[in-house]
N, C-alpha and C positions, 0 to 999 in steps of 0.2 A: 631797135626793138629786138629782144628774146628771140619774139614767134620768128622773125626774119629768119633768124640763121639756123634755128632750127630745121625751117620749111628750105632754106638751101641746101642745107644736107640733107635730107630725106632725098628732095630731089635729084641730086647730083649722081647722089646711090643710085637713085633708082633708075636714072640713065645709064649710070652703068650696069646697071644690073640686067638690062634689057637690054644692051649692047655685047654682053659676056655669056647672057641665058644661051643661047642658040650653040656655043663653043664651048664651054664649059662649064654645066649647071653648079659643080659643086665650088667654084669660086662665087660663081654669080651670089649663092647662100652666104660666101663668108662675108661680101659686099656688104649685103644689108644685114647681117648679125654687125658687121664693124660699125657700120651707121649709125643701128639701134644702142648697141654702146655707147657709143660718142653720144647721142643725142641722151642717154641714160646718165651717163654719168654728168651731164650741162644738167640736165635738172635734178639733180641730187643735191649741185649745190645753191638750187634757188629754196631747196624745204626747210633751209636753215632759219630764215626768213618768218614761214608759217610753224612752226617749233616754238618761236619764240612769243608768237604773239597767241598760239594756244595755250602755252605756257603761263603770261600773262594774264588771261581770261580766267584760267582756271586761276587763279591765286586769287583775283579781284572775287570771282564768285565763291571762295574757300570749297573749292574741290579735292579734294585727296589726289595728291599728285600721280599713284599709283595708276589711278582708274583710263587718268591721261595717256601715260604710259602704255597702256593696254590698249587702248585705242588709234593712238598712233603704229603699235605694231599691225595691227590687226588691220591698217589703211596701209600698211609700207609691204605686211604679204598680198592684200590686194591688188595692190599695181603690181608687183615685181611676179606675180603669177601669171596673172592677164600677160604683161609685159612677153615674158617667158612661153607661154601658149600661142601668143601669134607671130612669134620665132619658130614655135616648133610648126605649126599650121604653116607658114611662109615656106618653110623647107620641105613640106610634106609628109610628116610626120602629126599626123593628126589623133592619134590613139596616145602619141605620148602628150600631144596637149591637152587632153582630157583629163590623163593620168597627172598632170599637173594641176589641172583646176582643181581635182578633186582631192587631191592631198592639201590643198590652199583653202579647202573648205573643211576641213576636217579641222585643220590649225586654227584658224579663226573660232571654231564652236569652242574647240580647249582653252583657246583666250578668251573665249566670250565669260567662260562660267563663274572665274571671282565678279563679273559684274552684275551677272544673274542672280548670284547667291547676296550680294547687297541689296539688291532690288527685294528679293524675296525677303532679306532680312526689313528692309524697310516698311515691308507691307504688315509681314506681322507685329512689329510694333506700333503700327496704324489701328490695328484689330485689336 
């Protein structure tokens, strides 16, 4: 299973991370940023997977392939924000994880608006 080796390296890191915090904080950080990587890029290659079968959904319901698109960015700066903010929160740096969520939410509203703007166009053609 996935979960397994994921949760061994989370762990492993995090033994060491707590075996290196007390002598070296600023390795201890690179510990679990390496971790978080590793365990980043193992599931980058599992979303190939949900890619294809959104992909699929949307063509079976004749969706404009665009709108998908837009959605899937707007879930891939989701995670990779979050992601990135309790990296920066883990190292101490908590003002620059803010400063991350908050430029991630910014990104999102500017992707959100070609879908807002069909929404609205849909309504007024309702009316």
């Amino acid at each position: 299973m996935e979960i397994i080796r994921i949760i061994s390296i989370a762990l492993i890191a995090l033994f060491l991370y707590i075996f290196v915090k007390e002598k070296k904080s600023d390795i201890a950080v690179l510990i679990i940023l390496a971790a978080s990587i590793i365990i980043l890029l193992y599931m980058i290659t599992q979303l190939g997977q949900i890619v294809s079968f959104i992909n699929s959904i949307a063509a079976k319901a004749n969706i404009d392939i665009v709108y998908i698109e837009i959605i899937l960015k707007i879930l891939a700066i989701a995670y990779l924000a979050s992601f990135c903010s309790e990296i920066c929160k883990d190292a101490g740096a908590g003002s620059l994880a803010s400063k991350v969520e908050f430029s991630a939410k910014i990104m999102i509203l500017v992707l959100a608006i070609p879908i807002l703007m069909a929404v609205l166009d849909s309504i007024l053609q309702i009316l």
